[in-house]
N, C-alpha and C positions, 0 to 999 in steps of 0.2 A: 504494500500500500504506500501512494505517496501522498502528502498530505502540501498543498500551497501555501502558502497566504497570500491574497490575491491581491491585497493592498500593496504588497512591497513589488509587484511585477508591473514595469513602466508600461505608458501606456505610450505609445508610436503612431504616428501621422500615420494614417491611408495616403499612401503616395498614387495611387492606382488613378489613370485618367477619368475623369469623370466623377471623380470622388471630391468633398467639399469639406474643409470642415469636423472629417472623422479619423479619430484613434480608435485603435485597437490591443487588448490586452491579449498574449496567448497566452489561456492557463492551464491547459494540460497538455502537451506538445509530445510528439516521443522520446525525447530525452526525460522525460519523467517514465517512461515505461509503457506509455501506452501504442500501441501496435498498429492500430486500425481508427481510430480517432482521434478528435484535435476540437479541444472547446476554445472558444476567443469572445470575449467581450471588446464589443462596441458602443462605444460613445459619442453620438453624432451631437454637436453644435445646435444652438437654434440657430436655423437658416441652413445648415450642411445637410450634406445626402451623399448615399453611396451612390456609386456606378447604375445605374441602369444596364442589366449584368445578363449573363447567361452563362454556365457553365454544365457541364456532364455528369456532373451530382448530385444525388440529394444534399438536403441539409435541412436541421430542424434549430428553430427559432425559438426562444424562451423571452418575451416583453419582461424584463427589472426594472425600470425604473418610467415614470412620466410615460409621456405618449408620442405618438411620431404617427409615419402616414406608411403603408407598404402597397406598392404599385403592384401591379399584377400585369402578368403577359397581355392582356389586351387595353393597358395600361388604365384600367380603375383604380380609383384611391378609395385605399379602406385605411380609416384612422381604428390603432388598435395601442393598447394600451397596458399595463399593469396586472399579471393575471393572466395573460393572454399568450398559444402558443400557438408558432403556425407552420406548415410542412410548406416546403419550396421544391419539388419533383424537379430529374433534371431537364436539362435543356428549359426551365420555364424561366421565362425572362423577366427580371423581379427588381425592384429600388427602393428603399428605405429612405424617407425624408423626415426633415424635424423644420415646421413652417412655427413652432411653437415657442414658450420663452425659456422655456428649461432642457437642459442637454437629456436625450433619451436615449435611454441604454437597453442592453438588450444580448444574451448571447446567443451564439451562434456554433452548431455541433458539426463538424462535416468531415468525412472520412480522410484517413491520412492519404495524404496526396501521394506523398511512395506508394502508397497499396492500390491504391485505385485505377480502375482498367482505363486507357486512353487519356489518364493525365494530363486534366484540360481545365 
């Protein structure tokens, strides 16, 4: 078992084009042991967004903190909030915004990119 403390792990710009405004925390990575997945919290700005994205994996969404907006492939906004978890299937093209006044946070599970087929 490894155990974090998630407060002392910095938190890093999204450098990724299209990205506004958001850090990122990885806090369980495979150098802590794990083989097959990678949890990261994100912390978007009010006013920031991620990419308007698509990639070849799933991943699951856990809402911590405040509220923000999640875009969906046919690009609707559902504001979701506190409480609230959401599946991202892949290939579906998806954006996190924060139009609000408090940074919204939220993690994020997605398989280890060394394990996964097609690496994208």
């Amino acid at each position: 078992m490894k155990i974090n403390n998630n407060e002392l792990i910095p938190a890093a710009p999204v450098n990724f084009e299209g990205a506004k405004d958001v850090k990122m925390k990885i806090l369980i990575r495979p150098a802590d042991g794990s083989d097959n997945i990678i949890m990261r919290h994100f912390i978007i700005a009010p006013g920031g967004n991620t990419p308007n994205h698509r990639h070849n994996y799933e991943h699951v969404v856990k809402i911590l903190k405040n509220k923000g907006i999640a875009v969906d492939d046919a690009g609707n906004e559902h504001e979701i909030h506190e409480n609230q978890s959401l599946f991202v299937k892949p290939n579906e093209k998806h954006q996190f915004r924060n139009p609000f006044n408090d940074n919204f946070e939220f993690l994020c599970i997605i398989p280890n990119p060394e394990k996964r087929q097609g690496n994208n």
